[in-house]
N, C-alpha and C positions, 0 to 999 in steps of 0.2 A: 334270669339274670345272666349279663355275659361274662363272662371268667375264663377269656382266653389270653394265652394259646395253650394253656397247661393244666386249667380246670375246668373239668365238663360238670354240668349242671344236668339234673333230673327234673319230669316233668309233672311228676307225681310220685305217691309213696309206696306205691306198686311197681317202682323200677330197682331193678336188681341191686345196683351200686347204693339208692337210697342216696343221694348226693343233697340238694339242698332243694327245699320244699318254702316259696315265702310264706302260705297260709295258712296248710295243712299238718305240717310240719312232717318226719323222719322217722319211722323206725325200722328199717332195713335190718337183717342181721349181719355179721360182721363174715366177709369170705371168708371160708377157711383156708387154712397156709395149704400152698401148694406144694405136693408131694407125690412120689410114686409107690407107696406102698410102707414110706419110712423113711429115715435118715440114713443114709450108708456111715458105715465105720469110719472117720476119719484118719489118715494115714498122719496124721500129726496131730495136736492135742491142742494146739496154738494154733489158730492162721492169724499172717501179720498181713496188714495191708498201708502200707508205705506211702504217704501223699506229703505235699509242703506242709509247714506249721501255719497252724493259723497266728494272724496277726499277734492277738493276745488269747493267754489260757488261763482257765477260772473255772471252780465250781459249781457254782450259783447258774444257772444258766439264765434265771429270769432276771440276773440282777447284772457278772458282770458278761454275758456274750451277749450274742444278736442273732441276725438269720445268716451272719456269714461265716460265725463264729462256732456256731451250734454245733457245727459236725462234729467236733472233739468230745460229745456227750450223747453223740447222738443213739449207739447201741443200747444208751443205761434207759432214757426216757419216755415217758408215755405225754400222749396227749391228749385232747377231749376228741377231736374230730382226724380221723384218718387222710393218709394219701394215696392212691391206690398207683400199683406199678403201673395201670393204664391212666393215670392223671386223673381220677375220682377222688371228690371230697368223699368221706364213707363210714361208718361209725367207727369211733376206737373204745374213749374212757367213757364218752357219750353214747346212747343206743338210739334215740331220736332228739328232735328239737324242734320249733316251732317258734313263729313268729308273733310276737302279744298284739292282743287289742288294739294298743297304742300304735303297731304299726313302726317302732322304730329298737323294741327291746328284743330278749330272746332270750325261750324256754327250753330249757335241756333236762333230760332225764339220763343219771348215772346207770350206769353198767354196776351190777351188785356184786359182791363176793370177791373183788380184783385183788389180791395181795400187792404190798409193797413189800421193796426189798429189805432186809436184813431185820426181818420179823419186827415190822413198823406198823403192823396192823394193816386194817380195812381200808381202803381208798374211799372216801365219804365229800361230802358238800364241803366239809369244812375245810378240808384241804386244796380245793377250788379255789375256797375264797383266801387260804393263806397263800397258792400260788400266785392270786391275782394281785394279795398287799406286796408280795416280793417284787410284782412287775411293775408296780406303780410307788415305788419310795422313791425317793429325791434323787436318791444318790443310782439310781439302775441305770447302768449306758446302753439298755436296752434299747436300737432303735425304735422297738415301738411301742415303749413307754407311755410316749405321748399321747398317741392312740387313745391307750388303754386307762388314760386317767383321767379323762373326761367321760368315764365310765364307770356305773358301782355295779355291784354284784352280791347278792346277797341269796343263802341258803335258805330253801324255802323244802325244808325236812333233812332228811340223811342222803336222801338218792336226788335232789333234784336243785339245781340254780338258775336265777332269770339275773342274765344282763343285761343293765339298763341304759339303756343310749336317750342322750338330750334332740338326739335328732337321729335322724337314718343314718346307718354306712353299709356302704353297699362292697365293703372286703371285709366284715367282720368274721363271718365264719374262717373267711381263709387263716386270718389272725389267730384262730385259736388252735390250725390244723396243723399237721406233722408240714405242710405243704411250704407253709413261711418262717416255718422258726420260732411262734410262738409262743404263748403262752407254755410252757413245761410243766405238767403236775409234778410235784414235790409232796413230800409227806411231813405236815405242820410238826409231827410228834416228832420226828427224827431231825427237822432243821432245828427244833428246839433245843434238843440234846446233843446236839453238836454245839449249839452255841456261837462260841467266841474260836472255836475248833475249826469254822467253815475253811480254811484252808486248807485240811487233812485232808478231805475226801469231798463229796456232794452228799447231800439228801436223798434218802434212800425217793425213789420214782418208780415206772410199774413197768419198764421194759423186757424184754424175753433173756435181756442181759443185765449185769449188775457189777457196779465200780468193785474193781480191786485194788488197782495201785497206780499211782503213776511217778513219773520221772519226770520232770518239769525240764522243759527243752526238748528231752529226746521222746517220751511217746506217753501211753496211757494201755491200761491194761483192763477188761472188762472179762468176768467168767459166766457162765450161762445159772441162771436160778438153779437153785436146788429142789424146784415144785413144780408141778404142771403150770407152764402160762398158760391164761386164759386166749391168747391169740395165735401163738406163735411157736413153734420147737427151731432148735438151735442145733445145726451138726457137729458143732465145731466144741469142746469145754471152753476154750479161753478162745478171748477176741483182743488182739494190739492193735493199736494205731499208733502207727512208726514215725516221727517227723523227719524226711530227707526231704531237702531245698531241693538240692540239683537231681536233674533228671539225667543224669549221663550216672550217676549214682545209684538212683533206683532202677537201671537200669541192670549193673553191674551186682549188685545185691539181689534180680530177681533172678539173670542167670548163676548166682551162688546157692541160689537156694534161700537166703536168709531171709527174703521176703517172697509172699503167693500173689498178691493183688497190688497192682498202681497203677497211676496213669501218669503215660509217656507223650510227650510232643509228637507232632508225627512222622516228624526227619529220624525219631527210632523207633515207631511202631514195627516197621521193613525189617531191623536189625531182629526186634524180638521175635517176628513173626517168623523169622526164618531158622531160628530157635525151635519152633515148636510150640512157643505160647500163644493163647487165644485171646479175641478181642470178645468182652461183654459190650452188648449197644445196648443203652435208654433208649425204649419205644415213642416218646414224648417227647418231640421235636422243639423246646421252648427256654432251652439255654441260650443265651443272647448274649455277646460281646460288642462292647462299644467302648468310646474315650470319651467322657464329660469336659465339659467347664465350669470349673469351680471360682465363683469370683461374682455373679450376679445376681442381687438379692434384691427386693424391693425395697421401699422407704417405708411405705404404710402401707402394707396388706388390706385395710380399711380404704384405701384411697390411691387409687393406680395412678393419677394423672400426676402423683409426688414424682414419680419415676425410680430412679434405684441410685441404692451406695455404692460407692468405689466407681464414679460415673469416670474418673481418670482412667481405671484399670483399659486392659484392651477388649475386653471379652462384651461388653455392651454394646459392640458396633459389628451389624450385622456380616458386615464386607470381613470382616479378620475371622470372623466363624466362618464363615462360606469358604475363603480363602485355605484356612486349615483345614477342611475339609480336601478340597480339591488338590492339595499336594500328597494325597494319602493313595499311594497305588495298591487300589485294593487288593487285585486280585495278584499281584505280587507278593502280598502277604497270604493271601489263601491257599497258592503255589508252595510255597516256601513253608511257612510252618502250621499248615492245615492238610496238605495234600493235595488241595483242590477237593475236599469234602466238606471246608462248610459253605452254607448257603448265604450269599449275597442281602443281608439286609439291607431295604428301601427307604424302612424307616424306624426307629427305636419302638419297640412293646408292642411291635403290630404286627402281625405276620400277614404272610397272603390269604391265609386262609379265613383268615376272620370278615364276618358280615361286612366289615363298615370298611372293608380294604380297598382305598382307590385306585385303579387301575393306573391313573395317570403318576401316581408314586413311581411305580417301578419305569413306565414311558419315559419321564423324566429324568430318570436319575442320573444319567452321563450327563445331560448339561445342567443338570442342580449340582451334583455329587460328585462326577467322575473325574477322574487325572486327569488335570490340568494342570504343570508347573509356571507355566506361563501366564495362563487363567489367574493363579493364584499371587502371583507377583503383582500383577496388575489388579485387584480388587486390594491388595496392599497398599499400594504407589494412591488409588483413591482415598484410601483410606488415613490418607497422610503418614505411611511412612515407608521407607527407603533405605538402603545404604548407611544412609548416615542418620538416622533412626530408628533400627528394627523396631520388632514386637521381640520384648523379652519377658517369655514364660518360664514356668516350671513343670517339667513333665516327674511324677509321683510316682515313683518305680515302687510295684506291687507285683511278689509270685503269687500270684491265682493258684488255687488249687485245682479250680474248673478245667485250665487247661495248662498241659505242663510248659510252654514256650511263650505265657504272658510276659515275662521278660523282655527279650529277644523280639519280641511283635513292638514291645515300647520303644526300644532303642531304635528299630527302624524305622520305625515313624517319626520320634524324632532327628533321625536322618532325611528324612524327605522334609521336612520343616525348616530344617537347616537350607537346604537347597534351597528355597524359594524366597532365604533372607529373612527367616526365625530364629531367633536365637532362643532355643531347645536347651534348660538344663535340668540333667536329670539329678532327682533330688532322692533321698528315702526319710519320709514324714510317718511316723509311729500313728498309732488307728485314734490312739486317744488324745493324739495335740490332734489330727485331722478335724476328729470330731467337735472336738471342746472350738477349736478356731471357726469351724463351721460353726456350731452352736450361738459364738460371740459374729458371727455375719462379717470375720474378717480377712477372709481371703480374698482376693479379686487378679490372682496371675496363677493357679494352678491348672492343670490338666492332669486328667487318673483314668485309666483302664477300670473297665468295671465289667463284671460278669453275674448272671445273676437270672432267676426265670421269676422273679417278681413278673402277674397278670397285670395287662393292662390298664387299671383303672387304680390299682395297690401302685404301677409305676409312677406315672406320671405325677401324684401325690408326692411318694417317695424324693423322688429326683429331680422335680420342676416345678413344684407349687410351695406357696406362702404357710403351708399349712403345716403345725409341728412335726419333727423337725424337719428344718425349713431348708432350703435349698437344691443344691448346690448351685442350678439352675434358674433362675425366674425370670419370666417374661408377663408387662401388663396385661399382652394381648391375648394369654390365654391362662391364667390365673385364676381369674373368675371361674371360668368353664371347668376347670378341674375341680375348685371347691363344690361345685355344684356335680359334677360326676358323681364324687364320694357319695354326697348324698341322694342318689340317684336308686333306686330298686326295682324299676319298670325295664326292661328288658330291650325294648323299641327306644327309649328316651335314651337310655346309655349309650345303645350303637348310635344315636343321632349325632350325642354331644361327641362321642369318641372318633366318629369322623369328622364334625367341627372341628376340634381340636387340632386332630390330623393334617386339615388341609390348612390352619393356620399355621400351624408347627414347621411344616414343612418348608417351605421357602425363606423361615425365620433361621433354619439351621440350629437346633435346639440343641443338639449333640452333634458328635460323629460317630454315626452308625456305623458297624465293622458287618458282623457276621452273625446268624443264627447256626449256633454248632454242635458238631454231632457230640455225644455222652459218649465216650469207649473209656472203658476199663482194661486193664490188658492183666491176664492170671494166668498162673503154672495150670496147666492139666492134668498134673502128678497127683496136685494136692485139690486143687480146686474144681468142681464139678460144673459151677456157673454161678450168676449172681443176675437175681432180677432188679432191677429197680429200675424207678421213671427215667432217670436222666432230666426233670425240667427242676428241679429241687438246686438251690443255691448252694454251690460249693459239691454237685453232684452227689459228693457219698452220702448214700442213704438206703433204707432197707438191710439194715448188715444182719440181722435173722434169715435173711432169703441168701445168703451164703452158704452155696452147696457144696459137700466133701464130695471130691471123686470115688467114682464106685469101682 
């Protein structure tokens, strides 16, 4: 199966990572945490590590975050299927798994003896099946709910569950891994007993950390179990996550000392570096920055030749995407607030490396893609408008956490928009009208920066097909092809359809592709010894147990 550019697949159950097996199925044992002989003494008792707020903050993770939202929970959580620092799906809460009969369902076997926290008992089938009622009730703004509920799952003893699919998908495992933000085990006993209380704290979960407190706006506080994990040791007692927006801030708070770990833009990486503090890199090259268009939905998903709603809006006419496109000076922006360190994306969820990558992507891409202000006035002026009736969008200002100067990347762009006789306003739209307005199919003038290492084939669904939920993107001419992707499991069939797509896609101008970008982390060396993790995981922070105290 392909699962790039951020998930490697195994080719049998004799491979060390034990990743994903369609027939035979998985039982790899789980790496052990990497270490040199032990945890050093940590010279502080706290490490804080400082990033933007996420959009919205909640408990509940199956019910109200997502995969962009998860980070704020993510030291306390366990999941069934791992993500390994080198981009391996890999056992976590699950030990193997295998594919049924049927050919579209899936058998997993629990990991025995796992404590939950705050002495909530045994981790068991049951609380599978209560994490998966949490992710599939009506009211969950989980995006991938929808996924999930055309899905049953049922307990088949104490240690073992088979999910049941009406048809193949071919990202379900990733769905349920640490990889996409999934599914979260939760412990049925303790969401119980919290109640009507879900506001106070979360459900106790099986992570190497466990919720202490938090401060709603300013941060969240997580302390290390008080028992052996079964995966992981913690150098650190207590773990914060700091909410600071501005990066000229966690800047100045990391030379104070008040914080160990953030990431900075990279007009101040130079400032910190000359400091004395060090950069952590993600080895998992599959962080991806782009700007969507939100406003194109189809009519009847059943029936492409309806065409689409909001046929007024601008964004259904090829010439005005190509055009926004070509007034976007890239590598101005990769100059200015990348370094010239990230890489030049060809095309959105595809990287070079991938089988199905057509060379003539990247041949092409100055005169499909490249700065052209001139170019882009004139695919306007076709397109019927002018002077005396721009295109008037709305550009959706979002701080990314991904990368500290998604700000500042928007505002410039929509300054080269302006130049070419767009009328760019910048707006800020809250995650829950975004979504609820998407949900009702009624946008057709926005524009949003988007970051995110969603694989290939989870992308394209996500962001450009009919398929729930639906948008923000759609196109007749390859809608189909996507629905049929998902349900796709043969290995050769997927790279087929993923370069159909591809070379449909591409002269359609589906997005504006920006950049695949590098993960750095920037930490004190006082306090901090290093931090492993993938970098291709949404919203980067992740693995916060592989946070090392300086020795």
């Amino acid at each position: 199966m392909v699962l790039t550019p951020g998930i490697r697949v195994a080719a049998s159950v004799t491979s060390v990572a034990c990743l994903m097996v369609l027939t035979t199925g998985c039982n790899a044992p789980s790496a052990p945490p990497s270490g040199d002989g032990g945890p050093a003494k940590p010279k502080v008792d706290r490490v804080v590590v400082a990033m933007p707020p996420p959009s919205n903050e909640g408990n509940n993770p199956n019910v109200e975050l997502g995969p962009l939202t998860m980070f704020q929970l993510r030291p306390m959580l366990g999941w069934l299927i791992d993500y390994t620092v080198q981009g391996e799906l890999a056992p976590m809460l699950a030990t193997e798994w295998k594919i049924e009969p049927d050919g579209r369902s899936w058998r997993l076997k629990l990991r025995q003896g796992v404590k939950f926290h705050n002495n909530a008992g045994e981790f068991t089938a049951k609380d599978v099946v209560h994490s998966y009622s949490e992710m599939t009730r009506q009211d969950s703004t989980h995006a991938h709910s929808p996924i999930h509920r055309v899905v049953e799952v049922e307990a088949a003893g104490d240690y073992e569950v088979v999910f049941k699919h009406r048809r193949p998908n071919a990202e379900y495992l990733s769905q349920l891994s640490r990889a996409q933000g999934g599914i979260s085990m939760v412990s049925k006993a303790d969401a119980e007993a919290i109640g009507a209380n879900s506001a106070l704290r979360p459900a106790a979960s099986t992570g190497p950390y466990q919720f202490k407190a938090r401060d709603t706006g300013r941060n969240i506080v997580f302390e290390r179990v008080p028992y052996d994990h079964f995966s992981a040791r913690t150098d650190f007692p207590e773990l914060e996550l700091r909410w600071v927006p501005e990066a000229s801030t966690r800047l100045a708070s990391l030379i104070a000392g008040e914080i160990h770990v953030t990431q900075l833009p990279q007009d101040l990486i130079p400032q910190a570096e000359a400091r004395g503090f060090r950069l952590s890199k993600g080895p998992v090259s599959a962080q991806r920055t782009w700007l969507g268009f939100t406003g194109v939905y189809v009519k009847d998903p059943g029936d492409m030749s309806k065409g689409y709603l909001h046929a007024d809006g601008p964004f259904p006419d090829v010439r005005v995407r190509k055009a926004m496109n070509k007034a976007i000076d890239r590598d101005a922006l990769n100059k200015a607030f990348f370094g010239g360190k990230a890489e030049l994306m060809y095309i959105d969820k595809m990287p070079r490396s991938a089988s199905y990558f057509n060379p003539d992507w990247e041949k092409n891409f100055a005169k499909e893609y490249g700065y052209d202000p001139q170019g882009a006035r004139t695919l306007l002026q076709q397109a019927g408008f002018g002077p005396g009736k721009p295109v008037k969008i709305r550009m959706r200002l979002q701080n990314l956490s991904d990368f500290g100067g998604s700000q500042d990347v928007q505002e410039a762009v929509a300054e080269f928009w302006r130049k070419v006789g767009i009328e760019a306003d910048l707006v800020t739209i809250q995650e829950t009208e975004y979504r609820n307005v998407n949900n009702e199919l009624g946008w057709k003038d926005v524009t949003s920066i988007n970051a995110s290492s969603s694989f290939d084939i989870q992308a394209w669904r996500v962001y450009n097909s009919s398929v729930p939920p639906r948008g923000p993107l759609e196109l007749v001419e390859i809608d189909p092809l996507i629905q049929r992707l998902q349900q796709t499991l043969d290995e050769r069939e997927q790279a087929r359809l993923l370069r159909q797509i591809g070379d449909i896609s591409y002269p359609l101008h589906v997005n504006m592709p920006l950049f695949w970008l590098p993960a750095e982390l920037v930490y004190s060396p006082s306090i901090v010894g290093g931090w492993a993790y993938p970098g291709s995981i949404s919203r980067v922070f992740s693995h916060f147990e592989n946070i090392k105290a300086a020795r």
